[in-house]
C-alpha positions in Angstrom: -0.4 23.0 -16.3 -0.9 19.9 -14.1 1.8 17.8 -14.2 1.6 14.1 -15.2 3.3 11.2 -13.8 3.5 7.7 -15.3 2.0 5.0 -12.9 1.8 1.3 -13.0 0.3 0.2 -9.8 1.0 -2.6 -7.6 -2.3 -4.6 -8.8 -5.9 -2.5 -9.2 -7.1 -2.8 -5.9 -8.5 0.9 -4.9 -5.5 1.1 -2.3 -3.4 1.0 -5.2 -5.1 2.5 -7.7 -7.8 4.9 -7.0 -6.1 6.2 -4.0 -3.5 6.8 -6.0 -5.4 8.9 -8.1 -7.0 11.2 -6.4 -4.0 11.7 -4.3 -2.3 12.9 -7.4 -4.8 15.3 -7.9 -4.8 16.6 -4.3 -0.9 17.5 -5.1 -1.7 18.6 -8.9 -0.7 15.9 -10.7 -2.4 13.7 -13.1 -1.5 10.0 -12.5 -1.4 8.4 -15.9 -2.2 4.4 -15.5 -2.6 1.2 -18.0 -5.7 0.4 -18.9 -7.6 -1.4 -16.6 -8.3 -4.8 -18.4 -4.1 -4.8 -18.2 -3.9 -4.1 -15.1 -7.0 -6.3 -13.5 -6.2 -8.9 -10.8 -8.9 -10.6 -9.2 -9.1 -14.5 -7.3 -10.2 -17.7 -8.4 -13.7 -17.1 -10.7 -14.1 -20.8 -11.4 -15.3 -23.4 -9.2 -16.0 -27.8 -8.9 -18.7 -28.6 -5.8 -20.4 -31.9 -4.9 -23.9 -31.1 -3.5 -22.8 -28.5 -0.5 -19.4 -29.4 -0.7 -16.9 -27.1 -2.3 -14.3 -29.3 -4.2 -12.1 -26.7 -5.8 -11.6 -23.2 -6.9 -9.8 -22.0 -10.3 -9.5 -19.2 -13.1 -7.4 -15.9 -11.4 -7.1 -13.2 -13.4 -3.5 -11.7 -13.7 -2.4 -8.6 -15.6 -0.7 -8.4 -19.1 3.0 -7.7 -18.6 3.7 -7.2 -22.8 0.7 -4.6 -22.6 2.6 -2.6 -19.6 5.7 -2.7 -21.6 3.7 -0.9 -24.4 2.1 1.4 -22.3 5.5 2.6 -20.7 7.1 3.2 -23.9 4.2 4.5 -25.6 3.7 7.4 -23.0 7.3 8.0 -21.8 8.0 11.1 -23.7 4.4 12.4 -22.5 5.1 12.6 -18.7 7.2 14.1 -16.6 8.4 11.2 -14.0 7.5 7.6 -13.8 6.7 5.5 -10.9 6.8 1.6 -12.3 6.1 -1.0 -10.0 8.5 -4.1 -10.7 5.4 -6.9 -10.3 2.8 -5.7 -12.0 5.6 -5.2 -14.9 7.6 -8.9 -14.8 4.5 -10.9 -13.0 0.9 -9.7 -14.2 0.8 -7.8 -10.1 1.0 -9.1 -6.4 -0.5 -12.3 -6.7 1.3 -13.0 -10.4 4.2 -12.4 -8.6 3.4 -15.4 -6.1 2.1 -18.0 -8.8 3.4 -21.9 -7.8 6.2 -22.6 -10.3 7.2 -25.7 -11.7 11.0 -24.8 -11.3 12.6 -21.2 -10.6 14.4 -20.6 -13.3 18.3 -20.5 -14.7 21.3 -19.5 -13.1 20.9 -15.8 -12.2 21.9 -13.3 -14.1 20.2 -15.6 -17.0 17.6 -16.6 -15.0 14.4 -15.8 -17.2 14.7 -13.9 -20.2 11.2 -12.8 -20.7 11.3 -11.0 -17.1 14.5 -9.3 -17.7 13.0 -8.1 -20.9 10.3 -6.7 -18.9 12.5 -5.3 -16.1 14.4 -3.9 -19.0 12.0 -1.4 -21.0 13.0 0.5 -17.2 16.6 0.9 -19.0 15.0 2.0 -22.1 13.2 5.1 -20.3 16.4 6.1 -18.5 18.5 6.1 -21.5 15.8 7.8 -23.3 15.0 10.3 -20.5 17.8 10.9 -18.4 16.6 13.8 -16.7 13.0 12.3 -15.8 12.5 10.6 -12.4 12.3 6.8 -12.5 10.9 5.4 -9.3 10.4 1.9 -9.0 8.5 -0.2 -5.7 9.3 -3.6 -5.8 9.0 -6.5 -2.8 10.0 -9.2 -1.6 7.7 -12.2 -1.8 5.3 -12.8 1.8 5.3 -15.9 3.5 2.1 -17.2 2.8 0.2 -18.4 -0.6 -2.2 -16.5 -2.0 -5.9 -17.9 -0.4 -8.3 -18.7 -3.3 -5.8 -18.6 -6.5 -5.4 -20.9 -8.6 -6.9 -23.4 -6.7 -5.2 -22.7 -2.9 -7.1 -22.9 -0.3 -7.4 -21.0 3.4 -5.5 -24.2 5.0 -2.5 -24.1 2.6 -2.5 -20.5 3.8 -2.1 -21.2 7.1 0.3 -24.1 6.3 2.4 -21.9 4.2 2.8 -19.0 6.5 2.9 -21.8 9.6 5.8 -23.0 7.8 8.0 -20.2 6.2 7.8 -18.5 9.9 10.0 -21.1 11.7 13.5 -20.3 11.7 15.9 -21.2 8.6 19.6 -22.1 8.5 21.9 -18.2 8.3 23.2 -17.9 5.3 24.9 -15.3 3.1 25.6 -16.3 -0.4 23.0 -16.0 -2.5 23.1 -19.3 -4.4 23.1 -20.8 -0.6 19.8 -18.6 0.2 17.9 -20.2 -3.0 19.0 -23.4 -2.1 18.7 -23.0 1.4 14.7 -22.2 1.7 13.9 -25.5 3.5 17.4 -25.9 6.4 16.0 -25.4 9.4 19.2 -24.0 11.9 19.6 -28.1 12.4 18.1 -30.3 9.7 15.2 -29.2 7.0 11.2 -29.1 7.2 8.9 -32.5 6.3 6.3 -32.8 3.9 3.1 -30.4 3.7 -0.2 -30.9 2.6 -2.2 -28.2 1.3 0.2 -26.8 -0.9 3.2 -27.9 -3.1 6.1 -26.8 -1.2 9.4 -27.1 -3.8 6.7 -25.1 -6.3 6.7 -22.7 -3.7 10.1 -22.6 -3.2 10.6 -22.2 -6.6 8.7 -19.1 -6.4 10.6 -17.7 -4.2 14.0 -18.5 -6.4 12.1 -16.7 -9.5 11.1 -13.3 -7.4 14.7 -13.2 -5.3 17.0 -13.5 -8.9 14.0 -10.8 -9.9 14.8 -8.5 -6.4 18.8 -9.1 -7.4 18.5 -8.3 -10.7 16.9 -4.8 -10.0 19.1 -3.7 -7.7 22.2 -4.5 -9.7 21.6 -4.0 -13.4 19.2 -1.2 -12.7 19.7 0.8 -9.8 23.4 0.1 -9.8 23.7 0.5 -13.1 21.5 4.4 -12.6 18.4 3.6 -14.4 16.5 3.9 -11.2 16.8 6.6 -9.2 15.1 5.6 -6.3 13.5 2.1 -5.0 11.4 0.9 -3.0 10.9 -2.8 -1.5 8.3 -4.4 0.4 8.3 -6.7 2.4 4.7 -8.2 2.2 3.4 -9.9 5.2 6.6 -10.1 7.3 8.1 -11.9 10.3 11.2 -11.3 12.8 12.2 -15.2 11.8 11.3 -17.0 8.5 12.3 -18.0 5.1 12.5 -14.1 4.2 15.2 -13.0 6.9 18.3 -14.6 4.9 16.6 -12.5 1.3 16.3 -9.5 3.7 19.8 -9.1 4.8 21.0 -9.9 1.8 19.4 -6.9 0.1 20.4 -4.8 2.5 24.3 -5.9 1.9 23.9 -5.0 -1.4 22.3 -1.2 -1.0 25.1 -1.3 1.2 27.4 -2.5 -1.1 26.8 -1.0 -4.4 24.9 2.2 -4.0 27.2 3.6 -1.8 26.1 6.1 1.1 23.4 5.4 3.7 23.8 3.1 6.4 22.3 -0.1 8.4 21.8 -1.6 4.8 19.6 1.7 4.0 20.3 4.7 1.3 17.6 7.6 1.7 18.5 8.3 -1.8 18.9 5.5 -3.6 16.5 2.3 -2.0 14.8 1.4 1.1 13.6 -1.8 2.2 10.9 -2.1 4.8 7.7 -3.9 6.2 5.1 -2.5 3.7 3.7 -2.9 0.1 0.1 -1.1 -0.6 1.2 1.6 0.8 4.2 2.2 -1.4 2.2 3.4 -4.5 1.3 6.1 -2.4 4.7 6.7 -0.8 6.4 7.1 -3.9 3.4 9.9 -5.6 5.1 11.7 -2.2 8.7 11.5 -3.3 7.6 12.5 -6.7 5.8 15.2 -6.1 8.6 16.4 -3.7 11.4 16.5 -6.8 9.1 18.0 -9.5 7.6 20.9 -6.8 10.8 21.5 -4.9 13.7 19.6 -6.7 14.0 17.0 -3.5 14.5 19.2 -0.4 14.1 17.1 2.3 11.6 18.6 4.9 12.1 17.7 8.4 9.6 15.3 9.7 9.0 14.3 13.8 6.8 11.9 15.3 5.6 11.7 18.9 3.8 9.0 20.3 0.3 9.1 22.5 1.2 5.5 24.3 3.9 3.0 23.8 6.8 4.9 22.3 7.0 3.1 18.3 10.5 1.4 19.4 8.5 -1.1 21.7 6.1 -2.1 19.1 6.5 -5.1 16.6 3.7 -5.7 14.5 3.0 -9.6 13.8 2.9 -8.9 10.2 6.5 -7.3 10.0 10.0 -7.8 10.7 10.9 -4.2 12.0 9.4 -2.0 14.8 7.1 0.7 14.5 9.9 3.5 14.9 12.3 1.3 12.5 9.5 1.9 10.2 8.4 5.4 10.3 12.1 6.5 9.9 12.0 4.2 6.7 9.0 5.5 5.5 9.9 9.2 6.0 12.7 8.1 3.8 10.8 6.9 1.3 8.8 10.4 1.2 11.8 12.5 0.5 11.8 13.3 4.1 14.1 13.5 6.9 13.6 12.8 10.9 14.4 15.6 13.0 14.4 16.0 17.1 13.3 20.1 16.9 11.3 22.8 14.5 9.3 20.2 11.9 8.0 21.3 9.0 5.6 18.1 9.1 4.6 16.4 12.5 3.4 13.1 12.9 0.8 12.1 15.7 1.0 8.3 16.1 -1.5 7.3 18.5 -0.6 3.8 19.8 -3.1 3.8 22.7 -6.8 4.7 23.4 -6.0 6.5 26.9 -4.0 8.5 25.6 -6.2 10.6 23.1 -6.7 13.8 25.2 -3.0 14.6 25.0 -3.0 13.6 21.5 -6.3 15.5 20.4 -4.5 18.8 22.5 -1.4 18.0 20.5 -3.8 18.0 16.9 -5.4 21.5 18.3 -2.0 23.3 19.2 -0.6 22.4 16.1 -3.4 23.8 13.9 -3.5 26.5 16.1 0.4 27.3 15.6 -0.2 26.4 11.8 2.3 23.6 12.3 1.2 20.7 9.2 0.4 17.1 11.0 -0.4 14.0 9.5 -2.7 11.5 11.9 -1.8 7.6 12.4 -3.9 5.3 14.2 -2.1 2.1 15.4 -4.4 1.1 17.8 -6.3 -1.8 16.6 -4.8 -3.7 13.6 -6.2 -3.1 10.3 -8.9 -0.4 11.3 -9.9 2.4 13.0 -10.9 1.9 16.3 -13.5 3.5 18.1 -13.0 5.7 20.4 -9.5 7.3 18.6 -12.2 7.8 15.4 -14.3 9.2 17.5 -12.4 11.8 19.3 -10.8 13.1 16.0 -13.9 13.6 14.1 -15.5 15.7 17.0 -12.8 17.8 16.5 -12.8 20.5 13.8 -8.7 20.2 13.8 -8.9 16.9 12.1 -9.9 18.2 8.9 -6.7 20.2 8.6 -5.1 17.2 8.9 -2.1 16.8 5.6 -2.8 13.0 6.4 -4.7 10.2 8.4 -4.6 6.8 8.3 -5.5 3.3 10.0 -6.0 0.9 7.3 -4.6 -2.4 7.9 -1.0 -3.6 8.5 1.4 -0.5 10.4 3.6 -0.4 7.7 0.4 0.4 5.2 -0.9 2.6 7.5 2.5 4.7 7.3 2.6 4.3 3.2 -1.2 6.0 3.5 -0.6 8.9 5.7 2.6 10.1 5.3 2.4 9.1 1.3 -1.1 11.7 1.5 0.5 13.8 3.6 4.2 14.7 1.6 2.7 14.5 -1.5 0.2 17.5 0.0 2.7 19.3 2.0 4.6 20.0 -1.3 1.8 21.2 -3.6 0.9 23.6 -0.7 4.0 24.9 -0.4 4.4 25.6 -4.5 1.3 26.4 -6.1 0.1 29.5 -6.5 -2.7 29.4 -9.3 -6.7 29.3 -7.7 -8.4 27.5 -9.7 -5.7 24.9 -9.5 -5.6 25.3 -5.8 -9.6 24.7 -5.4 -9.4 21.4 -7.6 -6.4 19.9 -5.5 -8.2 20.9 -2.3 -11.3 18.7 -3.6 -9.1 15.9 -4.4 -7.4 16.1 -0.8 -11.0 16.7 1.0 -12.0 13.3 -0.6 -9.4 11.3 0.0 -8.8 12.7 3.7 -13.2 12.0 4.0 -12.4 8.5 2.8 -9.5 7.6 5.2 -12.6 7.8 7.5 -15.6 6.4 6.0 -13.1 3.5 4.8 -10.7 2.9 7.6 -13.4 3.2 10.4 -17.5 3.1 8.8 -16.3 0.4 6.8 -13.3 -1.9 8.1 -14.8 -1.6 11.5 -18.6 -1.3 11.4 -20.4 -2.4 8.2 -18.0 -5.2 7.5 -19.5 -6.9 10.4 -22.8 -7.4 8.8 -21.7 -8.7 5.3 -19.0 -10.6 6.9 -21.8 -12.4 9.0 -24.7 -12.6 6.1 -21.9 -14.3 3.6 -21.0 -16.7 6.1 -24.5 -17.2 7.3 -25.8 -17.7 3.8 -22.5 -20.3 2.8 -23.7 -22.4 -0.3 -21.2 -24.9 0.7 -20.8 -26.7 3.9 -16.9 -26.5 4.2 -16.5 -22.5 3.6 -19.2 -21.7 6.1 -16.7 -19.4 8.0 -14.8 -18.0 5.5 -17.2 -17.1 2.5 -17.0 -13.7 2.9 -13.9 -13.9 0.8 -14.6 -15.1 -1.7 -18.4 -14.4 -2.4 -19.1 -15.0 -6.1 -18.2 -18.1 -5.7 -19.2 -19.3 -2.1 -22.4 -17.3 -1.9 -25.8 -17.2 -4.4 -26.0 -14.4 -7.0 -29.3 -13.5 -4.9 -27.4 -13.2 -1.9 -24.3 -11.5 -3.8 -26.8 -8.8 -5.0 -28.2 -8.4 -1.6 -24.9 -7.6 0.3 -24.1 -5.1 -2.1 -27.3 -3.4 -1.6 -26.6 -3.6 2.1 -23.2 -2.2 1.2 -24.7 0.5 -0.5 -27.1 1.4 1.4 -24.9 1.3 4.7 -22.3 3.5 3.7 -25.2 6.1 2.3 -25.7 6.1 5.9 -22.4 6.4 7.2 -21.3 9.2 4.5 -24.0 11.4 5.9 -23.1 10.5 9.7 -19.6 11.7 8.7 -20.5 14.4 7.1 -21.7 16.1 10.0 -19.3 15.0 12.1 -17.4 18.3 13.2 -14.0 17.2 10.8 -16.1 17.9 7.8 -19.5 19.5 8.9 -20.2 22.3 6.5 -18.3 25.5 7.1 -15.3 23.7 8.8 -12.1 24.8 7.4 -9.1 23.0 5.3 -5.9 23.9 4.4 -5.7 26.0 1.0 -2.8 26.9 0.9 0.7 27.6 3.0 2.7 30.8 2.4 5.8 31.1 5.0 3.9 30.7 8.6 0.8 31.8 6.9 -2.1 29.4 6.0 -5.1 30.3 4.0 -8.4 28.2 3.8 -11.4 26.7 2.5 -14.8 25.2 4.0 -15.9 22.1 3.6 -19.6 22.4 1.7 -20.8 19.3 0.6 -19.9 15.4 0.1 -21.4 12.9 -2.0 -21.6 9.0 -2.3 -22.5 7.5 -5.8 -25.2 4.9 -4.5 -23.6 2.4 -7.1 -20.0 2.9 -5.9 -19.7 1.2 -3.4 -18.7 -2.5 -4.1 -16.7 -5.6 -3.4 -14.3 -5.2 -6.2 -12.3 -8.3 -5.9 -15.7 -10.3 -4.9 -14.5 -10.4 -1.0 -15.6 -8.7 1.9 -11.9 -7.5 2.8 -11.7 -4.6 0.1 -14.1 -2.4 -1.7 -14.0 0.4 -4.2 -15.2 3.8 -2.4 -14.8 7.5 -4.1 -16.5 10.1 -1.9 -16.5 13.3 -3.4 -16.6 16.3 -1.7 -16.6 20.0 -2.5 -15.1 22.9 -0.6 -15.3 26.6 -1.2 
């Protein structure tokens, strides 16, 4: 019998949804989510112009925190574990979570009592459930507004982030942090003008008493038994630095163990978010297959060793990140004799050691997960290339090179744990052939996704939306938002490019030698012994394909693909 996990995403993006999904399947567990109206976050839907001038933008839809409290409750004696994230339950998702407030609430712990109510029903399940794992992903708010919401545009975007990356004022107490979001190190920051800044600091107040609050009455307290925080679109400097080490004092502090401000069993903070829904499925499936054995993980790089790498987007190096990650998984870091090995290719000229190091492992039936760093937020070219001429790659556990490095991790490794466990465990067929399915797709769609899409037919909607602009002013940014900024004719055109495009690519991958019929995928792992299946067939639904939050940037795509 499959089991079921309890899952409220993130938001309802497919990174955080459907991904999520199907990687449950590919480990033999059935993710049980909210319904989808409860769950549904999309941008601004609303909009004022004056002839070919867009005046302003309105009407995001956030999810329904009471209805996720229901759902919890109503399905907690049903599942066997539950992985909860903290914003989709308090806020309505990611961008709830960074609505403009008009003040940010009481003195902590009293702060809001409607949230803590929310944050609360996590309490409820514990006490109810003691012996069912509660994991919870949480994060700490980004520097930037969210573009398009509520009415905030692509400048007060830049001005935000502009702003909350110069440095702030050290300090240490937390009533000092919330009142210290504007100190500079000598004096405080001047006016802005694209957004409200005190709302935004007030924001920021709200979501901090809301990081505190978890930590101590929850995972203190033992009603979670493992967290995860995000740090969304990070810096080295910024307004978030001060929240950061703070959080890390109290992990420190009060959960006892770990070091550095970090407890591989009890809550990890790190530069990541989408990928965390992922992560976690991992970690779960981990506990329920093999009661949390850590396996040991290794990573070797092909280019710049991870250590020397910082993304823009993130306050910790690539190597800083990985170990955190592994974490995160259930895993462990080892120097020697990996059960799991991670490739992380961080530059082009170095993918013929790499590719020899993908084709010795399969050969010596050593599991490896794949991670692209080369170009940021896609796969680039010639790395794609190389692994999909190879008939290694689609043995791979995991692959990923979808946008921000610490997402990229979330992806692969996330895929890859949650795999490496179910192989290891299950021993029924017929369950075995519906997991390799579900692992076949999502592996097929890292591709088609991370390289067909992000870096080939994006170009060509990206260019038609702004090309085709209805308004003067969003002429080079209409792609993201294009029910608003582009015609309904045009809307309906770029989705039949869309459509039609990636009908293309699916067969183009298809017969690339990864997943060209009669290539062979893990079945199943038995000691040092591997056992297979071939890849047969895939398939595209011509309607699936589509902008799902109206924007160029993300789009739902399920693949399905059949091995025997």
């Amino acid at each position: 019998m499959m089991k079921k996990v309890l899952y409220v995403p993130l938001d309802d993006r497919p990174v955080n949804l459907d991904d999520v999904i199907v990687q449950g399947r590919s480990a033999g567990i059935q993710i049980i989510t909210p319904k989808l109206d409860d769950i549904r976050n999309r941008p601004d839907s609303e909009k004022t112009s004056s002839g070919t001038t867009l005046d302003s933008t309105s009407s995001p839809t956030y999810g329904h925190p009471a209805n996720i409290r229901h759902f919890i409750l109503n399905h907690a004696a049903s599942v066997d574990g539950f992985i909860i994230s903290s914003d989709m339950l308090a806020y309505g998702g990611l961008i709830g979570s960074r609505r403009l407030r008009t003040n940010g609430g009481g003195a902590y712990p009293d702060y809001d009592a409607t949230t803590t109510d929310l944050l609360d029903v996590i309490r409820l399940v514990k006490q109810d459930y003691p012996d069912k794992p509660v994991f919870v992903l949480d994060t700490i708010m980004r520097l930037a507004t969210t573009v398009f919401t509520e009415g905030l545009t692509l400048d007060a975007y830049n001005e935000s982030r502009g702003l909350m990356l110069q440095p702030r004022r050290t300090f240490t107490a937390f009533d000092d942090i919330l009142e210290g979001y504007n100190l500079s190190p000598d004096s405080s920051y001047g006016d802005t003008i694209h957004f409200d800044k005190e709302q935004y600091y007030n924001t920021r107040q709200h979501k901090f008493k809301s990081n505190r609050y978890i930590l101590e009455s929850l995972v203190k307290e033992g009603y979670i038994d493992f967290l995860a925080i995000g740090v969304d679109d990070a810096n080295t400097q910024g307004v978030q630095i001060n929240e950061i080490k703070y959080v890390e004092g109290c992990i420190q502090a009060w959960l006892g163990g770990g070091s550095n401000g970090q407890n591989p069993d009890r809550a990890i903070i790190l530069p990541d978010a989408d990928g965390l829904g992922q992560a976690l499925v991992a970690r779960m499936a981990n506990q329920l297959y093999r009661s949390g054995v850590k396996p040991g993980y290794a990573v070797h790089y092909f280019g710049p060793h991870g250590s020397t790498i910082t993304s823009a987007y993130e306050y910790m190096d690539v190597h800083q990140n990985i170990e955190r990650h592994v974490d995160i998984i259930g895993g462990r870091m080892v120097s020697n004799h990996p059960a799991v090995e991670i490739v992380a290719i961080t530059a082009a000229d170095q993918l013929s050691a790499a590719m020899n190091r993908i084709t010795a492992n399969s050969d010596q039936c050593i599991p490896t997960i794949v991670i692209d760093f080369v170009d940021l937020g896609k796969g680039n070219p010639a790395v794609t290339e190389a692994l999909l001429g190879s008939e290694h790659t689609g043995r791979l556990l995991g692959y990923c090179a979808w946008n921000t490095a610490g997402n990229k991790m979330g992806l692969a490794l996330g895929m890859g744990q949650a795999r490496y466990a179910y192989l290891l465990t299950e021993t029924n067929e017929t369950a075995l052939k519906a997991a390799m399915n579900a692992h076949g797709s999502l592996l097929f769609k890292r591709f088609l996704k991370d390289y067909y899409y992000k870096t080939l037919a994006i170009v060509q909607i990206r260019t038609y939306s702004r090309d085709h602009s209805l308004y003067t002013n969003t002429s080079t940014l209409a792609d993201q938002n294009m029910l608003l900024f582009n015609s309904p004719a045009d809307y309906t055109h770029m989705q039949t490019v869309l459509r039609e495009q990636m009908q293309i690519h699916t067969a183009t991958l298809a017969g690339k030698a990864a997943f060209q019929a009669g290539n062979s995928a893990i079945l199943q792992i038995c000691g040092s012994d591997w056992t297979y299946a071939e890849y047969a067939c895939a398939i595209l639904p011509y309607e699936n394909p589509d902008f799902i939050w109206g924007r160029a940037f993300e789009i739902t795509l399920n693949p399905a693909l059949n091995l025997e």
